[in-house]
TIKE-931332 format. One line per 4 residues: number of its first residue (from 0); their letters; for each residue x, y, z of N, C-alpha, C. Coordinates in pm, 1 decimal. Layout:
NUM = A = X,Y,Z,X,Y,Z,X,Y,Z ~ ...
END
This chain:
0 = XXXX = 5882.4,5472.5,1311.7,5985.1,5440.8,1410.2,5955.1,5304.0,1469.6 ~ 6027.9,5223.4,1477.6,6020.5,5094.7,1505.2,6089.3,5063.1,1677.1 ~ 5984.3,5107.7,1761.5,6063.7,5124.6,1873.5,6094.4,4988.4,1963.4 ~ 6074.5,4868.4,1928.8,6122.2,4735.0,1939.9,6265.2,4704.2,1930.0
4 = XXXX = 6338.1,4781.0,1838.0,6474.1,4834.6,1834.9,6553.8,4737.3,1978.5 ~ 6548.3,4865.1,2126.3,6621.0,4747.2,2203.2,6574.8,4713.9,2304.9 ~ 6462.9,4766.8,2321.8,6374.4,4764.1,2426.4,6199.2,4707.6,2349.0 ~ 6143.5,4607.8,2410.1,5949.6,4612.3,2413.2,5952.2,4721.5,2414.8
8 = XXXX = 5810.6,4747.4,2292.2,5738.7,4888.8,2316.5,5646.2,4881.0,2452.5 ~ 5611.5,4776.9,2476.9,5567.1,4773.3,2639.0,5633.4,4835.7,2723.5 ~ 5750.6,4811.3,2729.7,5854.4,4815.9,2822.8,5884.9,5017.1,2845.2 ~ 5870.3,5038.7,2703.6,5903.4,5139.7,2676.4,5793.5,5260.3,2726.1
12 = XXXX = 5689.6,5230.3,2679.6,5563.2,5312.3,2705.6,5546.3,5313.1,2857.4 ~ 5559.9,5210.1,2926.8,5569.5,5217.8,3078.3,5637.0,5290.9,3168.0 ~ 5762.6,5293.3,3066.2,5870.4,5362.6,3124.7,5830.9,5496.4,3085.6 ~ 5801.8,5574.9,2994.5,5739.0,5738.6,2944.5,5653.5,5695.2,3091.8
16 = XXXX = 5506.8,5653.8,3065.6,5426.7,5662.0,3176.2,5487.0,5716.3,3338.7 ~ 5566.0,5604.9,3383.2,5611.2,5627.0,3506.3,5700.3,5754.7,3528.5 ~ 5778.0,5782.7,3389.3,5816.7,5914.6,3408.3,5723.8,6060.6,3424.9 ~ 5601.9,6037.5,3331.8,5519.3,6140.3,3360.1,5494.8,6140.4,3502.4
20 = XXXX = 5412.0,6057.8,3580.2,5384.5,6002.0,3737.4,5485.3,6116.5,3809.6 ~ 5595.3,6102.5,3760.3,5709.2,6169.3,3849.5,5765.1,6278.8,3846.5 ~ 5701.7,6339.1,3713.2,5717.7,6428.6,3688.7,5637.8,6539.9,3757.7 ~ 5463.8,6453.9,3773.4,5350.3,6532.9,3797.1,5386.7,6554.9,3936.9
24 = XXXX = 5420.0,6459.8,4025.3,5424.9,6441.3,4157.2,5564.5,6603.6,4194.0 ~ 5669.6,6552.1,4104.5,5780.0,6677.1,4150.1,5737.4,6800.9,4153.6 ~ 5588.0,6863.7,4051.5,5605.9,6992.0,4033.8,5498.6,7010.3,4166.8 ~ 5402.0,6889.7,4197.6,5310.8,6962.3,4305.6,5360.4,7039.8,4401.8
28 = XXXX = 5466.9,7052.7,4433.3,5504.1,7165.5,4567.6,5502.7,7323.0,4489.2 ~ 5571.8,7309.9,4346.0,5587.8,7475.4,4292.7,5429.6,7444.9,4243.9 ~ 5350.2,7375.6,4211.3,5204.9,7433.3,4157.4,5167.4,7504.4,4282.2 ~ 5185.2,7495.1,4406.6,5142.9,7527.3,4506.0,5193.5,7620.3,4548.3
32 = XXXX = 5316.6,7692.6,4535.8,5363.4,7779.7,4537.3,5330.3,7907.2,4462.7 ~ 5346.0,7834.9,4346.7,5215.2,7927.4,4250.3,5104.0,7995.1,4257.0 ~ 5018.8,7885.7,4257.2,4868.5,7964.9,4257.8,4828.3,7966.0,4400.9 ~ 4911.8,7962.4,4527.7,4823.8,8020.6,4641.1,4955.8,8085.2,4714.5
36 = XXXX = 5126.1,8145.4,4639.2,5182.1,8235.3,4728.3,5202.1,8319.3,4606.0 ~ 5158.5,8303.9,4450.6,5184.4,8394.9,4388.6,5351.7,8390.7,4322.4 ~ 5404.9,8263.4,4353.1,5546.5,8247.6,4321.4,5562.7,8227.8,4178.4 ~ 5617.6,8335.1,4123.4,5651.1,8362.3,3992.9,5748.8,8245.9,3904.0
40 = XXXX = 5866.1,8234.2,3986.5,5974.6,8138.1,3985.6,5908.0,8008.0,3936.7 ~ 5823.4,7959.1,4029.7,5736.6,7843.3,4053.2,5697.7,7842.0,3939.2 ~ 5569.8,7951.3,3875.2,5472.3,7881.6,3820.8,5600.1,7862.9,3635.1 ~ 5711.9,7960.9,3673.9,5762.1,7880.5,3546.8,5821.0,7716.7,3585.8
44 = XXXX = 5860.8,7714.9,3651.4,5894.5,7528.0,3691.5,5794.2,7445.8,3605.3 ~ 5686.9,7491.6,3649.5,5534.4,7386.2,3615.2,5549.6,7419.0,3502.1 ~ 5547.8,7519.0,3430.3,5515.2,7538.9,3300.5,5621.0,7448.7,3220.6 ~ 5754.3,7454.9,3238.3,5841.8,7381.0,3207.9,5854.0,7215.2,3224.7
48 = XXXX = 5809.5,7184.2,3349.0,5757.6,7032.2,3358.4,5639.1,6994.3,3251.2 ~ 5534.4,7063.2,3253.7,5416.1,7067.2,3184.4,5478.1,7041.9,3040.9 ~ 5530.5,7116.9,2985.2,5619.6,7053.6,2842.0,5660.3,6980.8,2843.2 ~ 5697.8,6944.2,2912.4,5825.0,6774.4,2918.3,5734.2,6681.1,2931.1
52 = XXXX = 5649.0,6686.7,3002.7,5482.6,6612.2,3007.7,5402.8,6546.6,2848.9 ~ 5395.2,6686.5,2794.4,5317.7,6714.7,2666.7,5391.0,6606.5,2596.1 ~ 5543.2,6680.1,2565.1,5618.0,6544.7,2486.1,5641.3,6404.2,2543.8 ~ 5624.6,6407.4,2644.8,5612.5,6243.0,2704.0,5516.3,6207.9,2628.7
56 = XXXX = 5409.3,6247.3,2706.9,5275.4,6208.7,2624.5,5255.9,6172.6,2495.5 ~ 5285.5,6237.1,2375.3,5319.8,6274.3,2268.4,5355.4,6133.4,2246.3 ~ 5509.1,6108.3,2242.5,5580.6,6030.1,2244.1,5508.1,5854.5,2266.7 ~ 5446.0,5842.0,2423.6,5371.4,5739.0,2382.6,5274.9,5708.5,2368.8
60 = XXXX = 5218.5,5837.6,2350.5,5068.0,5805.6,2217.3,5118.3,5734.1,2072.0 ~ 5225.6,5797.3,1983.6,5252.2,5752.8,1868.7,5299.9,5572.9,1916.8 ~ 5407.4,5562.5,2006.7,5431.2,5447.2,2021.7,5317.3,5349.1,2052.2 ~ 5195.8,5391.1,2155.4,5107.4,5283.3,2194.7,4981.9,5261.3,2041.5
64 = XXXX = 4970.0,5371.2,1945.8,4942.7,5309.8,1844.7,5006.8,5218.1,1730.4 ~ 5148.1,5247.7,1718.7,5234.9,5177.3,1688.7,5234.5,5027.4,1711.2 ~ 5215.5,5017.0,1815.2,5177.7,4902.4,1863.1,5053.9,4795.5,1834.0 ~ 4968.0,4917.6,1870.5,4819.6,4867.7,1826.5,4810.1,4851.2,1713.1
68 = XXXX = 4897.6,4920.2,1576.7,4888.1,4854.5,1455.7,4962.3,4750.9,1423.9 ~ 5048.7,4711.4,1522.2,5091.0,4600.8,1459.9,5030.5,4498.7,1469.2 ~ 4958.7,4471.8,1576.2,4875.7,4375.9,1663.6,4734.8,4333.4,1550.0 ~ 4711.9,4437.6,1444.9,4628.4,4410.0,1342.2,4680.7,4363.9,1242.6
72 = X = 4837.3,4359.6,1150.4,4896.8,4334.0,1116.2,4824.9,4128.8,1047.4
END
């Protein structure tokens, strides 16, 4: 995947990054709800953020090597 397309892969990976950031930050109230009121509801939220996380992640791991191989190129 050639993610230079229409955006820097800089640009791009920053942007995943800052989304994780915001992601982590939204669920801290249901993690807390969770594991110290026992909120069921909650701890699926997190679990569900927590995936969306994984594939962020995911996502710019392949891109920030992507990168790094081109840079050897």
């Amino acid at each position: 995947m050639d993610c230079l397309a229409h955006l820097s892969c800089k640009t791009i990976i920053m942007e995943k990054f800052n989304q994780i950031k915001e992601l982590v930050a939204s669920i801290e109230a249901d993690a807390e709800k969770f594991y110290n009121g026992g909120n069921s509801a909650a701890g699926t939220r997190v679990r569900k953020a927590l995936q969306e996380i994984k594939g962020l992640a995911s996502d710019a791991r392949k891109e920030i090597t992507e990168l790094k191989n081109k840079g050897k190129e």
